[in-house]
N, C-alpha and C positions, 0 to 999 in steps of 0.2 A: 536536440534530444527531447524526446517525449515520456513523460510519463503520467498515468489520468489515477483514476479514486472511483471508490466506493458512493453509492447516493442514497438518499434516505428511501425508507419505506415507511408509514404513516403511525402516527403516534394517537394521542387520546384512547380512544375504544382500540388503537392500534398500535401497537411500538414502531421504536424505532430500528428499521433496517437499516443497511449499507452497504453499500456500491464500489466495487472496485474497478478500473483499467488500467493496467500496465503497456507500455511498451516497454524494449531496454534502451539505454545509452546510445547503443547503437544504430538510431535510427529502424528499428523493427516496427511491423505495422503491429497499432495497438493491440492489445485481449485482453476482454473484460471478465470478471467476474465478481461477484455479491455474495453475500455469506450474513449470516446471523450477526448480529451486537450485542453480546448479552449486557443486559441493563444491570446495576449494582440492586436491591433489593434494598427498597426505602418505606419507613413505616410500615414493616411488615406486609409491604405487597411486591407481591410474584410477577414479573416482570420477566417476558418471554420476547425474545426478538423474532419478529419476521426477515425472511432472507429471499436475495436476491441473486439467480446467475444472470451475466450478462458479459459475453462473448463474440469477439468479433463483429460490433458493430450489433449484435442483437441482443434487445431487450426484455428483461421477462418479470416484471414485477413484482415485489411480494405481497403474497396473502399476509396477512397479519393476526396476531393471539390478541384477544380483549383484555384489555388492562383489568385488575382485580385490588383493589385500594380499598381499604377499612378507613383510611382518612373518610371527611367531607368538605375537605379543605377548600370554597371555592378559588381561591388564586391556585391551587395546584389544576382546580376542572380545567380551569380557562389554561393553566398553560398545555393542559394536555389535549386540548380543542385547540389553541397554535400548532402546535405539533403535527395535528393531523388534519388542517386545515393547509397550514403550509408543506406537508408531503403534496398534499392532492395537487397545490401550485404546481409543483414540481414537476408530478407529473403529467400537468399541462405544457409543460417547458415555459414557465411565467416564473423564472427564476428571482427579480426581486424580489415580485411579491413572498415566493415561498420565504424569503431573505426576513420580509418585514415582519412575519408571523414568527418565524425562528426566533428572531432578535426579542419580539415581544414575550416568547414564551421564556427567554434566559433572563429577562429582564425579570419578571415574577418569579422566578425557580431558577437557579445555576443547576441543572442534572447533565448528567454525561451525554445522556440521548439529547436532550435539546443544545447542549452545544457539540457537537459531532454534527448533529445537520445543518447548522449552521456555518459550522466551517466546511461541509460541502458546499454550499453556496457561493461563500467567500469562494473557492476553489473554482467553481462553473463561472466564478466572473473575474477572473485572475487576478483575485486578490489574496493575493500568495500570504501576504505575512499575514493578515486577518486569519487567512483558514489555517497557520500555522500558530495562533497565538489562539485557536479553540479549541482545535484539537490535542495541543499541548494540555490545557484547561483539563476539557475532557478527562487525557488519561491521569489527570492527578486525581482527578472525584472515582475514576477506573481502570487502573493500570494495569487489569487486567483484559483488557480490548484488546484483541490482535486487529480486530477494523482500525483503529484509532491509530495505530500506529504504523501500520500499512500504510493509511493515509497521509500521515504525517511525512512517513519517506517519502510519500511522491513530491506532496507542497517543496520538500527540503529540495529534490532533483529538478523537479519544474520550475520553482522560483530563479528570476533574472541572477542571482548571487548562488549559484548552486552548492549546496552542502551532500556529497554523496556520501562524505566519514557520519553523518549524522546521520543519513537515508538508511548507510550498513548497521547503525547504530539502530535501529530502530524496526528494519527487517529484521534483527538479527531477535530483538526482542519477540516479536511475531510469530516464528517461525519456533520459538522455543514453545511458545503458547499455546500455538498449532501446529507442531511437527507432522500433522500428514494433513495438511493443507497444500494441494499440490501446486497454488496458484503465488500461495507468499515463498515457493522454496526455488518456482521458476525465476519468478521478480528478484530473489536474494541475486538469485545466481547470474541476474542479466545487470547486474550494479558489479555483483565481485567480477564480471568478466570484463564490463564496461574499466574497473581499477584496475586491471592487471591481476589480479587475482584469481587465475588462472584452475591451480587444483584446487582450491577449497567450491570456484565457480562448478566446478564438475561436478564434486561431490552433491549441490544443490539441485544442479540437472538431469542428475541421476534421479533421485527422489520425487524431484517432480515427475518425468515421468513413471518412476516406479506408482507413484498416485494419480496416473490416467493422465496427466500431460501430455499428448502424444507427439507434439510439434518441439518438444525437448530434445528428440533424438536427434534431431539436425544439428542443434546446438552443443549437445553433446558431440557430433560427430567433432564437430567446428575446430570447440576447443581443447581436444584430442590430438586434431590436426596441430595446434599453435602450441600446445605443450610437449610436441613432438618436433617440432619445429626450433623453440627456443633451446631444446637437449643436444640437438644436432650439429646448433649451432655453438649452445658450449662446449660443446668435444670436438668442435673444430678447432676455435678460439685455444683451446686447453692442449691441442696437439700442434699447433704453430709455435706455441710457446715452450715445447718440449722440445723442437728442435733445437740440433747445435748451430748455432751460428755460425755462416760462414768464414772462412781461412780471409784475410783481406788480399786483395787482390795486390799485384806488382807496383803498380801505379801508386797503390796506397802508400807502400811502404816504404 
C-alpha cells in the first residue's frame, strides 16, 4: 500500500507550504497534490501560506507571501531563516540537510510551520513515527490544518504498523475543514473503500469528482460495480434461505 504527503514550501521572508500525494490502499499509482497551511497568527503577525499542486509525478512549487512580524525577536529571525534556508534544501532534494535546519528552527521556536516541515522530512526518510510525533505536535499548536492532518493519515497508512482507523480519523477531520477540497475527499474515499466501506467511499468519490477529480469516475464506476455486487449476492444468500427444505429422501427415513 502506498500513500505519500504534502512538502514544504519556504519560510523566513517566506511561509510555510505543503505537499501532498496520495495513492489508495489499493495499490493505485500515486496523485499528488499541495495546498496552502495556514499558519496560526503569533504576535500579531499575519502569516500567509504559500501553496503547492503537485500531480502525477509533477511538480510545481510555491511562490510564497513575506512574512510581516512587529516582533524583532532575533531567535524567532534565525528560526524563520531555518525555515527558508531548509525549504530551499528541499528543494534541492538534500533532504537531511533540509531535516537539520527544520530541527534547528523547532529547537528555537515550536511553531506549527516549523514542525509540519519537519515532519515532512521525517516522512521523505521513512521515519514514520518521527513525522507522526510532529505533525501530531503541529496540529495541537493548529488544529485547524487540513495539511497537517492529511499528512498525518498518510504517516498512519504508510508506517510499517498501519493505523487506517486513525488515517479515517483524521481524513475525516480534513475533509470537514475543507469540504471542497477535492484531493482530501478522493484520499477519504480510497481508505473508506480500501476498509470495506463501501457507500459512504461513494459518497467521497462523488465529491471529488464533483470538485474536478476527473480520475474519480472510474472509481466511482468500481465501487458501484462492488456495492452492486455484494446486494446481489445478499438476495441470493436471503433467497436460499427462504427456501423449504427438502421432503428427506426414503433412504433417510
Amino acid at each position: 500500500m502506498s500513500f505519500a504527503l504534502r512538502t514544504a514550501a519556504k519560510g523566513c521572508t517566506r511561509n510555510v507550504g505543503a505537499v501532498r500525494a496520495y495513492s489508495s490502499l489499493t495499490q493505485r499509482s500515486a496523485t499528488h497534490a499541495a495546498r496552502t497551511n495556514a499558519n496560526a497568527s503569533s504576535t500579531q503577525a499575519s502569516k500567509k501560506h504559500a501553496a503547492t499542486r503537485w500531480a502525477c509525478a509533477q511538480r510545481r512549487w510555491a511562490t510564497s507571501t513575506t512574512e510581516q512580524s512587529t516582533t524583532v525577536d532575533p531567535g524567532e529571525v534565525e528560526a524563520l531563516q531555518c525555515l527558508e534556508e531548509g525549504t530551499q534544501k528541499l528543494e534541492e532534494g538534500d533532504v537531511q540537510a533540509a531535516k537539520a535546519l527544520y530541527q534547528r528552527s523547532v529547537d528555537i521556536k515550536r511553531t506549527a510551520s516549523s514542525l509540519f516541515n519537519l515532519g515532512v522530512t521525517h516522512y521523505h526518510l521513512k521515519e514514520y513515527d518521527e513525522a507522526i510525533a510532529a505533525w501530531k505536535e503541529s496540529i495541537t499548536l493548529q488544529p485547524s490544518s487540513a495539511d497537517a492532518h492529511t499528512n498525518l493519515a498518510s504517516a498512519y497508512i504508510i508506517s510499517p504498523v498501519s493505523r487506517p482507523d486513525l488515517a479515517l480519523h483524521h481524513l475525516h477531520v480534513a475533509a470537514s475543514l475543507q469540504p471542497e477540497d477535492p484531493e482530501i475527499a478522493f484520499n477519504l474515499a480510497a481508505v473508506l473503500e480500501a476498509c470495506g466501506q463501501l457507500e459512504e467511499a461513494l459518497v467521497y468519490y462523488k465529491r471529488s469528482k464533483e470538485y474536478g477529480v476527473d480520475r474519480a469516475a472510474m472509481h466511482i464506476r468500481n465501487v458501484s460495480a462492488k456495492i452492486l455486487g455484494q446486494k446481489m449476492k445478499a438476495a441470493q444468500e436471503e433467497q436460499q434461505q427462504a427456501q423449504p427444505q427438502g421432503e428427506p429422501s426414503r433412504s433417510d427415513a
